[in-house]
N, C-alpha and C positions, 0 to 999 in steps of 0.2 A: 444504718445498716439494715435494720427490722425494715425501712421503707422499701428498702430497696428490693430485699427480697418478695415482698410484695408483692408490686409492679411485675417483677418476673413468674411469679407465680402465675397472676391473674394474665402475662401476655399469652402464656401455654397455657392457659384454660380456654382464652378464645382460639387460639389459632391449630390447635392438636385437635380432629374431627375428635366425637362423642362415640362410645360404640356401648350397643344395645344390645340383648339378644333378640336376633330375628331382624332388627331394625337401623337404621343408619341416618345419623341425620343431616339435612339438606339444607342448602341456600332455597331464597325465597324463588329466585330464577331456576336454579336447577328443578324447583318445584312444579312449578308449571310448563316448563318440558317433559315430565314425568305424567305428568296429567293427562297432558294431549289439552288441544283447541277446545271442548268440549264436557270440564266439568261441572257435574251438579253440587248445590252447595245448600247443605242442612244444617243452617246455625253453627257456623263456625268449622264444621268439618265439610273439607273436599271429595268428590268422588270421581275418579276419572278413569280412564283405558277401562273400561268394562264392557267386557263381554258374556257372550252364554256360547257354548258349546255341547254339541248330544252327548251324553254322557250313560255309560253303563250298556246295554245288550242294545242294538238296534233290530228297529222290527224288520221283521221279513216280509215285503211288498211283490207283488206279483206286478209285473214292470209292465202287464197292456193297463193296469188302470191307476200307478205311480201317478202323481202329479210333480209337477215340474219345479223345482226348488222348494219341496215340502222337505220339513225335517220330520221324519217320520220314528221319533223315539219318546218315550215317558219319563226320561230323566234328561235333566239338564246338569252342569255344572259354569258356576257363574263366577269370572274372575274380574278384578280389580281392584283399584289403586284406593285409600284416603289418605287423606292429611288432617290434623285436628289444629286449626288456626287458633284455638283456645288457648290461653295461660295453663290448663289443667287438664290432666287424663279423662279420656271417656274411655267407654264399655259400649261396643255393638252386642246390644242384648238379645235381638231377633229380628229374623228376617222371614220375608211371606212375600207370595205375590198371588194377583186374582186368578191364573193363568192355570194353575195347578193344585192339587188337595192339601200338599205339603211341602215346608220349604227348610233347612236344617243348616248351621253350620257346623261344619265340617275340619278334623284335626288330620293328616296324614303320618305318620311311622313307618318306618324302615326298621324292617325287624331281622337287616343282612341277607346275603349272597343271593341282594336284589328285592328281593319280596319285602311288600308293603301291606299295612292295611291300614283304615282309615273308621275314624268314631265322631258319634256326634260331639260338639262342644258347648257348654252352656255361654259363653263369651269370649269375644274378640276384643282385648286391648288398644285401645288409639291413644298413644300416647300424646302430652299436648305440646307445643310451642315452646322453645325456650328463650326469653330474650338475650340480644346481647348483653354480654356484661359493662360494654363502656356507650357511650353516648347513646342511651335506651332510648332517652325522651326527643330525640332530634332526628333518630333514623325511624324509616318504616323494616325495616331489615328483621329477619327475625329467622331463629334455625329449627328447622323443622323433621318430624322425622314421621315417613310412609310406612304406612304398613302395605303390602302386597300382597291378595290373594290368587294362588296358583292352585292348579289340582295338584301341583307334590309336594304342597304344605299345608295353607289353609284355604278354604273354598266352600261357596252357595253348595248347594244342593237342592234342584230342584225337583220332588219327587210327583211322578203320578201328574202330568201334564192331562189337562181337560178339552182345552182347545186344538186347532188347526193351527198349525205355525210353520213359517216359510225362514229360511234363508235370508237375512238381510231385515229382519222384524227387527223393531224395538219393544223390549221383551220388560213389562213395569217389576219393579224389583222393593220393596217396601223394607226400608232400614230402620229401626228402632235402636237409639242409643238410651245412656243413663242419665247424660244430660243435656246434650242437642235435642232429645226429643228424636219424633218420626218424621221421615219424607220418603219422597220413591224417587230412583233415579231408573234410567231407562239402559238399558242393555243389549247390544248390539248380538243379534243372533249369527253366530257364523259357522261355517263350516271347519272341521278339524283343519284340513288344507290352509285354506285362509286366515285359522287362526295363529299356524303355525309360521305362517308367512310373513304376518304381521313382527310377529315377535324375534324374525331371524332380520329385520330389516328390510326384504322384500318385498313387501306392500304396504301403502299407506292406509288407516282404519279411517280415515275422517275424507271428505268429498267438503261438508262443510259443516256448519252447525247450524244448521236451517232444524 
């Protein structure tokens, strides 16, 4: 009788999704459709769909000497996807890039009837991997769970931009965890329009991964 219940215990532990706060966890395929064609990989964590979009007040150009797909602003706001292929939690501890004086991550708040405000955070959770519970040693299968960075949750903050930067740049983005260590992945500069298009289904982000 004790076996039995068991067995049915452990069947509804695999088969009933896992629920996280903030987080949900994925099949290894739903994984990298999630990713896109295109991500970077720092020591066991994935980095995929990322972008930079202008963020905060845009400058004011005088349109006879605009240049032609310049993003003309001093703040960035940088989103995307990881996964931590690890057996174990990491910590995104900091993030920088050469492009700019300052780089921050970012908490958002909804403080009701709409209004929002947002503060630095000293870390970003990646939770890691969980194996199956049954035939571990013979599947590659494993369930995973993304974290997402959005501007109306959490997100880069790129502050005080130094360089010239266009439309369609890849923009180096330097991820330091607690225990993958540091790597940079590259970040597709886009316009609000296009980034919104992206994510309603309207446009594809990838041409290829050249």
């Amino acid at each position: 009788m004790h076996k039995n219940w068991f067995f049915f215990f452990v069947a509804c532990w695999v088969l009933l999704p896992w629920h996280g706060q903030a987080h949900e966890y994925w099949t290894n395929q739903q994984t990298r459709n999630l990713l896109g064609p295109c991500p970077s990989y720092i020591n066991g964590i994935e980095v995929g769909y990322a972008f930079a979009i202008p963020y905060g007040t845009i400058q004011l150009v005088d349109i006879n000497t605009q240049e032609k797909n310049r993003a003309y602003t001093q703040d960035l706001a940088v989103t995307l996807r990881m996964v931590n292929r690890n057996f174990f939690d990491d910590r995104l501890k900091s993030v920088s890039t050469k492009i700019a004086n300052t780089a921050v991550m970012r908490s958002v708040r909804y403080a009701g009837k709409g209004s929002k405000y947002d503060y630095s955070t000293d870390e970003i959770i990646v939770p890691g991997a969980k194996p199956p519970v049954s035939d571990a040693i013979t599947t590659d299968e494993e369930f995973l769970k993304m974290v997402e960075l959005r501007t109306n949750n959490l997100f880069i903050h790129v502050q005080d931009v130094q360089e010239k930067i266009y439309f369609g740049d890849l923009i180096p983005i330097q991820l330091s965890f607690a225990n993958a260590g540091t790597g940079t992945v590259y970040v597709s500069l886009l316009s609000k329009k296009d980034f919104d298009s992206i994510f309603q289904g309207s446009q594809t982000p990838w041409q290829s991964c050249g």
